[in-house]
LUMLOMAR-664029 format. One record per residue (C-alpha): x, y, z. Coordinates in nm, 4 decimals. Example, Ala and Ser with C-alpha at 12.3 -4.5 7.8 and 13.67 -1.06 7.14 Angstrom:
<sites>
SITE         u         v         w
SITE    1.2300   -0.4500    0.7800
SITE    1.3670   -0.1060    0.7140
</sites>
This chain:
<sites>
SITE         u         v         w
SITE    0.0130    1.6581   -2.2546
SITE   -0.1865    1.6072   -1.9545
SITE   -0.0914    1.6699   -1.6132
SITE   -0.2685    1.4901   -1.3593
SITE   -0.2262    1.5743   -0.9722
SITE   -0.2345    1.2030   -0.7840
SITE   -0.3499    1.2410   -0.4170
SITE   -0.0842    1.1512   -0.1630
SITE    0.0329    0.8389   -0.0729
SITE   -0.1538    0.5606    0.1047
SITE    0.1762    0.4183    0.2341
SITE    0.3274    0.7001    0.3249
SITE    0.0514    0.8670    0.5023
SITE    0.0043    0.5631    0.7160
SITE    0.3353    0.5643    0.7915
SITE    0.3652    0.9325    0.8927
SITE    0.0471    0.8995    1.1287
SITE    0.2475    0.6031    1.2924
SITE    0.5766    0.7788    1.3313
SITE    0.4016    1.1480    1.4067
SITE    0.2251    0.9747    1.7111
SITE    0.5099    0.8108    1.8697
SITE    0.7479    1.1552    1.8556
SITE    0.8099    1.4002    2.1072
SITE    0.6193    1.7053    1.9843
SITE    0.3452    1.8000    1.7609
SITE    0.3889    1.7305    1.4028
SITE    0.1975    1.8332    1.0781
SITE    0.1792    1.6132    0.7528
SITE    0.0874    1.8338    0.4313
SITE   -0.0957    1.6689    0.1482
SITE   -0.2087    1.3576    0.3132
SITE   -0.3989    1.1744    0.1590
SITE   -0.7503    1.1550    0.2500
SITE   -0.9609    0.8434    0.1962
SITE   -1.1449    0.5487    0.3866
SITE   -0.7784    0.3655    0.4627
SITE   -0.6122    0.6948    0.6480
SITE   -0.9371    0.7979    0.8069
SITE   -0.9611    0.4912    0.9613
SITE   -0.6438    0.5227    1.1024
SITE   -0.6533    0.8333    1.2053
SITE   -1.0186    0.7689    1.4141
SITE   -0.7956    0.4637    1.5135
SITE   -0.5238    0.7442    1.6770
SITE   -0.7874    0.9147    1.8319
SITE   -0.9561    0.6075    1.9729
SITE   -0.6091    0.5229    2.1467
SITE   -0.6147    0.8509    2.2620
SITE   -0.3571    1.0306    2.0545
SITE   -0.4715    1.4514    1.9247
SITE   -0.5366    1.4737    1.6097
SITE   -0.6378    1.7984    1.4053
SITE   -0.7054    1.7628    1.0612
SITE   -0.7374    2.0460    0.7693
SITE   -0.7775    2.0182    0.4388
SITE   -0.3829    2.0021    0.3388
SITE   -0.2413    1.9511    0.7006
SITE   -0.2960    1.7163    0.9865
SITE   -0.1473    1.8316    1.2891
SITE   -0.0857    1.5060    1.5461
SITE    0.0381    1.5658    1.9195
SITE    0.3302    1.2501    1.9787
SITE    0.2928    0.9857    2.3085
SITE    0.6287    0.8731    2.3174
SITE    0.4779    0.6911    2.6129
SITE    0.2258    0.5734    2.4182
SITE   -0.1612    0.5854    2.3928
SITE   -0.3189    0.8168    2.6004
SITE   -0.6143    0.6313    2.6427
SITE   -0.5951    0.3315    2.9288
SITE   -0.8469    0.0675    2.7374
SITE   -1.0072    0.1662    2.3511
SITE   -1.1795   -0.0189    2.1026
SITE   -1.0244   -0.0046    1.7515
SITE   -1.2742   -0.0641    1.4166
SITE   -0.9545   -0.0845    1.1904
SITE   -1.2155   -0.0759    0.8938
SITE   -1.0545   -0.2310    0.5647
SITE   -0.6943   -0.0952    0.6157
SITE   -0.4655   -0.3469    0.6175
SITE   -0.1945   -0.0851    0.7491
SITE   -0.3841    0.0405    1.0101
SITE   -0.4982   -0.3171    1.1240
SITE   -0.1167   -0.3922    1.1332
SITE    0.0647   -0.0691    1.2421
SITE   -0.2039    0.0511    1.5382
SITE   -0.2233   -0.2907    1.7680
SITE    0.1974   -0.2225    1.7286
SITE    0.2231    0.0611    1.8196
SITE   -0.0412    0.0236    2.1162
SITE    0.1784   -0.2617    2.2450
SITE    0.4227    0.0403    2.3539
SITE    0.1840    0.1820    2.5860
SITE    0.0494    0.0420    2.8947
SITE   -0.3497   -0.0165    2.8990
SITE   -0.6216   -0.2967    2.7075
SITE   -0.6695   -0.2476    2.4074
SITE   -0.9106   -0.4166    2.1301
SITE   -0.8751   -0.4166    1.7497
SITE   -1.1500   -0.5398    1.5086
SITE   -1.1877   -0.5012    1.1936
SITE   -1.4083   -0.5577    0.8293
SITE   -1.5038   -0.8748    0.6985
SITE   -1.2407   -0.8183    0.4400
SITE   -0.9880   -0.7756    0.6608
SITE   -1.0644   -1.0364    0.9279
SITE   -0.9660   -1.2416    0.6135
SITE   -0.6460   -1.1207    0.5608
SITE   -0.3594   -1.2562    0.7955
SITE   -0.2007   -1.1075    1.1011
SITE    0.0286   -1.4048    1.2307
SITE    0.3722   -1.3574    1.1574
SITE    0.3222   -1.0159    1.3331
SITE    0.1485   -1.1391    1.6315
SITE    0.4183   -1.4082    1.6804
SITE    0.6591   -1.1519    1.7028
SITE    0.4666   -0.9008    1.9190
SITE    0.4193   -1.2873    2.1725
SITE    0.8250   -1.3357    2.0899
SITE    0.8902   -0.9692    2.2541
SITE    0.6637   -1.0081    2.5257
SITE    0.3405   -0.8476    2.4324
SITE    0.0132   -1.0541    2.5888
SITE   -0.1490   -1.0591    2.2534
SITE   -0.4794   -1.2635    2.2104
SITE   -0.6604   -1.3271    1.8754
SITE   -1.0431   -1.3366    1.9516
SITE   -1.1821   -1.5740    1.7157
SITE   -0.9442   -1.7175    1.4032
SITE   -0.6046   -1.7622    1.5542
SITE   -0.3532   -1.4901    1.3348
SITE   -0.6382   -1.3292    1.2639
SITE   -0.8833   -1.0052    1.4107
SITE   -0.9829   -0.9391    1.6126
SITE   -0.7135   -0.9305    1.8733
SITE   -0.6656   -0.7803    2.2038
SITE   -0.3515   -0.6244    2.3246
SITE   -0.2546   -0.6006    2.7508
SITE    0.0354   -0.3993    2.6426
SITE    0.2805   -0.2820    2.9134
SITE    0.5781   -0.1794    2.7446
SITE    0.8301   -0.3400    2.5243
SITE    1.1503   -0.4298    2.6240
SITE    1.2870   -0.5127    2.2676
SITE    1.6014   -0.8132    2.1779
SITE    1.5683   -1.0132    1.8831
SITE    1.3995   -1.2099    1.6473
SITE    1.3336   -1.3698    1.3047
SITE    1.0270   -1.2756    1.0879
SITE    0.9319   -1.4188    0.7477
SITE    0.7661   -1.1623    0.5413
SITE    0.6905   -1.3406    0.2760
SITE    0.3318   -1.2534    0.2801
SITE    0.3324   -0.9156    0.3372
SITE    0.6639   -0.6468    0.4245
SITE    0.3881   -0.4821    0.6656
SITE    0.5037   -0.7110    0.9408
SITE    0.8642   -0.5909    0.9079
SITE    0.7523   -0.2624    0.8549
SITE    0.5373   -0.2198    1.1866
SITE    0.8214   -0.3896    1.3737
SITE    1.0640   -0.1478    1.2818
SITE    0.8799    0.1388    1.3498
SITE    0.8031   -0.0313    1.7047
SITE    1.2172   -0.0491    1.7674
SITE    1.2733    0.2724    1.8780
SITE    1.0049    0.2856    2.1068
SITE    1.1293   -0.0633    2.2528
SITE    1.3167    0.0134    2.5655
SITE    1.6476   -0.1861    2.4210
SITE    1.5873   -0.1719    2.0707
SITE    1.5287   -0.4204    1.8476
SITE    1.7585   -0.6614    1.6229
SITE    1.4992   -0.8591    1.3435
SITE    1.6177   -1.0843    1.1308
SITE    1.4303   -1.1609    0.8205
SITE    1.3413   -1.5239    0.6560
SITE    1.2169   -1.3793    0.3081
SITE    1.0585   -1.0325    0.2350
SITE    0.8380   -0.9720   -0.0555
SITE    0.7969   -0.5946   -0.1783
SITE    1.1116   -0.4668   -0.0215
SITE    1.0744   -0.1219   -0.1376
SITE    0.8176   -0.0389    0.0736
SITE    1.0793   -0.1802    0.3328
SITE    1.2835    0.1324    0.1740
SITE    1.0153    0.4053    0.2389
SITE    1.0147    0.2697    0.6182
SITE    1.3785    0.3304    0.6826
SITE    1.3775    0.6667    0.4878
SITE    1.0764    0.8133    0.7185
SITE    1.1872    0.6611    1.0033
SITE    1.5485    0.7921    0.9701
SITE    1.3914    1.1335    0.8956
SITE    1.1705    1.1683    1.2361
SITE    1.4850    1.0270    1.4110
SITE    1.5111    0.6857    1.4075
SITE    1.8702    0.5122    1.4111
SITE    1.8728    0.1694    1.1709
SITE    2.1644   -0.0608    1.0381
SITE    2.1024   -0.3017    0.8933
SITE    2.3478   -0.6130    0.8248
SITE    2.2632   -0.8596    0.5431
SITE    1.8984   -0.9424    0.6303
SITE    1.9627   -0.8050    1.0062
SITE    1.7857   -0.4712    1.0673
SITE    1.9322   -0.3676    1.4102
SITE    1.7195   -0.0517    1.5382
SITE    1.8433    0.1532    1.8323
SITE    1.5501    0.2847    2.1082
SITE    1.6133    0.6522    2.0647
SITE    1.2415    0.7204    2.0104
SITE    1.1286    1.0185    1.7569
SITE    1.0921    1.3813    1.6824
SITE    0.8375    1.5801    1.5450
SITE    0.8208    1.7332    1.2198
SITE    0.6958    1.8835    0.9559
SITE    0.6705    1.6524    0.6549
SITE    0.5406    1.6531    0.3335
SITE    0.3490    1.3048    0.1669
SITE    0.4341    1.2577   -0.1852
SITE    0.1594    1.1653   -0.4556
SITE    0.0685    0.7751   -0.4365
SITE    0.2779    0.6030   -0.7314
SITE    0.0370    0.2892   -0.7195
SITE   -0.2190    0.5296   -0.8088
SITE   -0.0507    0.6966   -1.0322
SITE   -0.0225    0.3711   -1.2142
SITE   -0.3355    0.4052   -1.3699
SITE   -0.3064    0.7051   -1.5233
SITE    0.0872    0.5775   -1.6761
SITE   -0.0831    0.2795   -1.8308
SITE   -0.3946    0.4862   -1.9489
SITE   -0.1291    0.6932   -2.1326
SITE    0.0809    0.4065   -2.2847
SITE   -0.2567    0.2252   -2.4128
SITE   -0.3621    0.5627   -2.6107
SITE   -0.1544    0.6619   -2.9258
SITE   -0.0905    1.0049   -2.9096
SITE   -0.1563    1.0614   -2.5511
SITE    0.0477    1.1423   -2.2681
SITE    0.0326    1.2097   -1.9041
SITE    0.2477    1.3813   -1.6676
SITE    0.2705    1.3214   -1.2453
SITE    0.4287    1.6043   -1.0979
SITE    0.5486    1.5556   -0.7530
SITE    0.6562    1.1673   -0.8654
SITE    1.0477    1.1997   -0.9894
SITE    1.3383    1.0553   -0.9288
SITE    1.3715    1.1255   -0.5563
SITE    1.0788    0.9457   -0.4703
SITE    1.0180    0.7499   -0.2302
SITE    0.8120    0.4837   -0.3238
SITE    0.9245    0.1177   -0.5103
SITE    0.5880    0.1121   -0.7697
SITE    0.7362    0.4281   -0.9537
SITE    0.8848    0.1447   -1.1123
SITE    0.6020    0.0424   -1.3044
SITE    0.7108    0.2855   -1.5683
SITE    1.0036    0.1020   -1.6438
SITE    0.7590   -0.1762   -1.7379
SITE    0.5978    0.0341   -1.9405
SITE    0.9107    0.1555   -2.0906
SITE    1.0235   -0.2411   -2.1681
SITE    0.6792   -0.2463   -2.3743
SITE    0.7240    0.0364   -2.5611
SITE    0.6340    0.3146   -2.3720
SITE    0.8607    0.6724   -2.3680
SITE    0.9001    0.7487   -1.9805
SITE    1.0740    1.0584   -1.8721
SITE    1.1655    1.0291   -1.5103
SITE    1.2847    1.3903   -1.4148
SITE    1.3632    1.6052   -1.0429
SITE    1.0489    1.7679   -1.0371
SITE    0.7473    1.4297   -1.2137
SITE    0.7206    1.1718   -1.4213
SITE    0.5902    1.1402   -1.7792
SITE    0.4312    0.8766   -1.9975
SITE    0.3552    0.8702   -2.3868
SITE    0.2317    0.6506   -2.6264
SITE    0.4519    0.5382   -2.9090
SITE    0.1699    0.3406   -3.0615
SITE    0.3172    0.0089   -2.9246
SITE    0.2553   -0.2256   -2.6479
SITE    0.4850   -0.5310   -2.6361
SITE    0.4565   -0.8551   -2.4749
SITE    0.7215   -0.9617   -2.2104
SITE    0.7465   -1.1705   -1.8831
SITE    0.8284   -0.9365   -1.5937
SITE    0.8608   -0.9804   -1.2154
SITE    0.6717   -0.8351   -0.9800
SITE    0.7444   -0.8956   -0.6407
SITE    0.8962   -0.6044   -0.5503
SITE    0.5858   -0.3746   -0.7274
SITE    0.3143   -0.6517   -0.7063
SITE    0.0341   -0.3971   -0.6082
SITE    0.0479   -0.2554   -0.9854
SITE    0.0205   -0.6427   -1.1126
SITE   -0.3277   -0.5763   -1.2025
SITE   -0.2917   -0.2382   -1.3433
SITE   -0.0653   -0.4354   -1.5834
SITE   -0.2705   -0.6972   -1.6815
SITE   -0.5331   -0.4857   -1.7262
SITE   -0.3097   -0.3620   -1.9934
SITE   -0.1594   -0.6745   -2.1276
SITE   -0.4344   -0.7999   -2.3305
SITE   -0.3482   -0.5221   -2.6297
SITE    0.0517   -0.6334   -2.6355
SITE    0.1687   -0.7788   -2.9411
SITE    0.2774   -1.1177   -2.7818
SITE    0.1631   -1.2926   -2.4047
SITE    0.2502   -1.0580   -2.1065
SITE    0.3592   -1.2714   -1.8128
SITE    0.3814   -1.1980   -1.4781
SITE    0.5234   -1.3421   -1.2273
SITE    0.6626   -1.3915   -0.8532
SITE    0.3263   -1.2157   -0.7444
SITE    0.1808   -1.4962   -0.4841
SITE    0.1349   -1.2252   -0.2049
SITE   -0.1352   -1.0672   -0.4413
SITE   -0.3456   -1.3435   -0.3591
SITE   -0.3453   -1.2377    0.0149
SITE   -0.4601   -0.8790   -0.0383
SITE   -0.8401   -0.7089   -0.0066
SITE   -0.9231   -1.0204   -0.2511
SITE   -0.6694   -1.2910   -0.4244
SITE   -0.6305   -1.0433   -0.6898
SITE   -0.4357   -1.2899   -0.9238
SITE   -0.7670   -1.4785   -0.9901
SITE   -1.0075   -1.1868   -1.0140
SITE   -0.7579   -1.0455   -1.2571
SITE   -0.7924   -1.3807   -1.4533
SITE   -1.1667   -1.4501   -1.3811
SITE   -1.2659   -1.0913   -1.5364
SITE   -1.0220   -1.1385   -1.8522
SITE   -1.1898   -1.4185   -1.9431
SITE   -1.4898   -1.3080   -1.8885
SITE   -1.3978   -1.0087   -2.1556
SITE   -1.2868   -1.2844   -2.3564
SITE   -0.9318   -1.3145   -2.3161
SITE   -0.7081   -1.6216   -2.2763
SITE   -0.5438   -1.6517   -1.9160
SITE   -0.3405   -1.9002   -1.7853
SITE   -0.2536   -1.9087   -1.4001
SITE    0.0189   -2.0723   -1.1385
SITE    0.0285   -2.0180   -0.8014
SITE    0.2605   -1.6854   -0.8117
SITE    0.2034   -1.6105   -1.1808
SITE   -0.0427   -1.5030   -1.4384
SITE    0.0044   -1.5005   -1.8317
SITE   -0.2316   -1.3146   -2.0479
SITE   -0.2566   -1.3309   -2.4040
SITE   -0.3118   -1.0534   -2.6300
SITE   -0.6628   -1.0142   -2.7755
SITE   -0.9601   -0.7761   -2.8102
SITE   -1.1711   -0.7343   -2.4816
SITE   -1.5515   -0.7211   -2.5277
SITE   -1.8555   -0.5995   -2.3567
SITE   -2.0665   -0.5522   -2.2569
SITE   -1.9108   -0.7275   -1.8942
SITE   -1.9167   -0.5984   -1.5093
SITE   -1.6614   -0.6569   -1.3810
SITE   -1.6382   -0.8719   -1.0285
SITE   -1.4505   -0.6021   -0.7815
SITE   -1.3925   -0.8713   -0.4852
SITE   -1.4814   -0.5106   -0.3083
SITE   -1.1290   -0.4643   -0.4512
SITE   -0.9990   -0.0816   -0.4913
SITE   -0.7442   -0.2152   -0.7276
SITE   -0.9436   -0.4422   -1.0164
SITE   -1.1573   -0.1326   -1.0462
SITE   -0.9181    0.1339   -1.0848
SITE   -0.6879   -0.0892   -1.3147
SITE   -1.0071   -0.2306   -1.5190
SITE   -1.1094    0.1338   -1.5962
SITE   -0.8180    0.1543   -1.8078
SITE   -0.9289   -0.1608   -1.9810
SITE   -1.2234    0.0163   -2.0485
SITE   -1.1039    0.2889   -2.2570
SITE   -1.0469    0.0783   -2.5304
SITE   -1.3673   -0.1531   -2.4510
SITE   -1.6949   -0.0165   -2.4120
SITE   -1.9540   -0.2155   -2.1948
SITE   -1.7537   -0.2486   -1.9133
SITE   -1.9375   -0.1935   -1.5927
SITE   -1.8153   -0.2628   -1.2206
SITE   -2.0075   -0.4227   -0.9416
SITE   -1.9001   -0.2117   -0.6762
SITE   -1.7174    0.1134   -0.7970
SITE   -1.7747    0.2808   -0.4805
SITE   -1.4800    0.0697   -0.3485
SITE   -1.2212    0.2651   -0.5008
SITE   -1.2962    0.4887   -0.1577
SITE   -1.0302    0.2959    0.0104
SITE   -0.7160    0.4742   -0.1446
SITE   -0.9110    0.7119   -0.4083
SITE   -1.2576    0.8369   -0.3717
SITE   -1.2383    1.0791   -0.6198
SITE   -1.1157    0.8320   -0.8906
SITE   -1.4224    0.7994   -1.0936
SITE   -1.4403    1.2026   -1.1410
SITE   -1.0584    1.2013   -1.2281
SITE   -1.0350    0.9596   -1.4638
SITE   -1.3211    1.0684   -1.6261
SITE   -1.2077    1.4099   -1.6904
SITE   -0.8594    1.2750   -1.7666
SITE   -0.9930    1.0475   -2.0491
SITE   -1.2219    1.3143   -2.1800
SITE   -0.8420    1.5294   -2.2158
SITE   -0.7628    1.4230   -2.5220
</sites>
């Protein structure tokens, strides 16, 4: 058996940097992770104003409950769709003029349903260029809070930075939701929040959030279970291999855990313990149709996977993967067939056939953290495959490459 330690959590760093620089007080995250998407929002903190001290297993942030400290700052939000999302939020608390910009990736991706709501609570938000899109400039002076309705549809980031902008609100905030896609990360929100402080009910699809601001803390990021993904499926492909996550068990926070349980449907033996997670081989990889809406961000670890099942693997319910750092639904198809595989696509689903991948192919990235990491695994079982940006995987995991590497070579 293998054990494999997965940096922390993407999600749930960007999360705590939110929440530790809106409490009163100074608090330290252990184990965050550290890559391109957490950097960039933790120059984005500092930028704003907000301290930040970093170490090598503990960043230290001093809270604004007031908000930023600085009274105008320009914001390069890089590729990081969280801290493009969370930061202009949380800036809207303070009182100054601030700008956000970000990559060409990200300019991309959209921002509206969040800057409608910011407009609905009163927040003079302009977009500079593409309307719902960066860059945008913020005039913040406060937030008085009420109520509104949010589709998030697209993305559960909207919802997310909203909530974690309620207790800062000077009434609180009562949001009402249209449709939600990837609700568990909804679920992470309300557990961190509640833990720094926060007071939440919520009522059907009514999240009511009292203003009672935040506390500081010291609080611990768990391993990142998209991320560990990789490693699960790399395990369930292999006979006779197995991989453990320690850190990842059944306390955890985070909805894409759940990917084991796919694995598990397709043959798979998952152990999901206190204390990690573990993944072996049985020899077997069935075919089955799955949704994915609530773990979509492990869609194309799976089909990565799916062409050595014994029958089609379809997935579906996964339209908001075509809105992320590339339409990932297509690249997933456009690089299967390119390895020879027979895809067929809707708008929210994909269905992959089972055959035998061959190289030699590189593999289109889109720039794409994700196809990389998940078509690595592919590779294990065909040589040839290259990628046309593997640097990329610096986003969420920069040390992937390495890791893998030396996990494949553990047989």
């Amino acid at each position: 058996m293998t054990v494999i330690d997965i940096p922390g959590s993407k999600s749930v760093t960007a999360r705590a940097l939110f929440l530790a620089a809106a409490a009163e007080g100074t608090t330290t995250l252990l184990r965050p992770l550290v890559s391109d998407d957490t950097e960039g929002f933790a120059e984005g903190l500092a930028a704003l104003g907000y301290a930040v001290r970093r170490e090598p297993d503990a960043w230290h942030i001093e809270g604004r409950p007031a908000g930023p400290g600085a009274d105008t700052a320009d914001v390069y939000c890089r590729d990081g769709a969280t801290t493009a999302r969370f930061l202009p939020t949380l800036a809207a608390a303070g009182h100054g003029t601030y700008r956000f910009d970000a990559s060409a990736q990200m300019r991309r991706r959209p921002l509206a349903p969040l800057t409608e709501a910011l407009r609905t609570l009163g927040v003079d938000l302009r977009h500079g260029e593409k309307e719902g899109h960066h860059p945008l400039d913020v005039h913040a002076h406060g937030v008085k809070g009420g109520a509104l309705t949010l589709d998030a549809g697209q993305s559960s980031q909207y919802l997310t930075a909203l909530l974690m902008l309620g207790p800062l609100t000077a009434e609180g905030l009562d949001i009402t939701v249209t449709d939600l896609v990837s609700e568990p990360y909804v679920e992470i929100t309300l557990a961190m929040m509640r833990s720094f402080g926060a007071e939440i009910r919520q009522e059907g699809r009514t999240y009511r959030v009292a203003p009672t601001g935040y506390r500081a803390r010291t609080y611990g990021i768990e391993p990142d279970a998209s991320t560990a993904s990789y490693f699960f499926a790399a395990a369930a492909l292999e006979p006779g291999r197995s991989v453990t996550v320690p850190g990842l068990g059944t306390g955890a926070l985070q909805g894409d855990l759940g990917f084991v349980d796919v694995l598990r449907r397709m043959g798979a033996d998952v152990e999901i313990g206190d204390t990690g997670t573990t993944v072996r081989s049985t020899g077997t990889l069935r075919g089955l149709t799955v949704n994915m809406r609530d773990i979509s961000d492990t869609m194309p670890t799976l089909a990565a996977i799916a062409p050595f099942a014994d029958g089609p693997v379809r997935i579906e319910d996964v339209a908001n993967t075509r809105v992320k750092e590339c339409d990932r639904l297509d690249a997933c198809a456009e690089n299967l067939r390119r390895l020879g595989i027979t895809v067929r696509t809707g708008p929210d689903w994909i269905e992959i056939h089972p055959g035998t991948p061959t190289g030699p192919v590189e593999i289109a990235t889109h720039g794409d953290h994700r196809i990389v990491m998940a078509f690595a695994v592919t590779a294990l079982r065909t040589p040839g495959i290259t990628f046309d940006d593997p640097g990329c995987v610096k986003k969420t995991f920069p040390d992937f490459h390495r890791v893998f590497d030396t996990f494949v070579r553990n047989r």
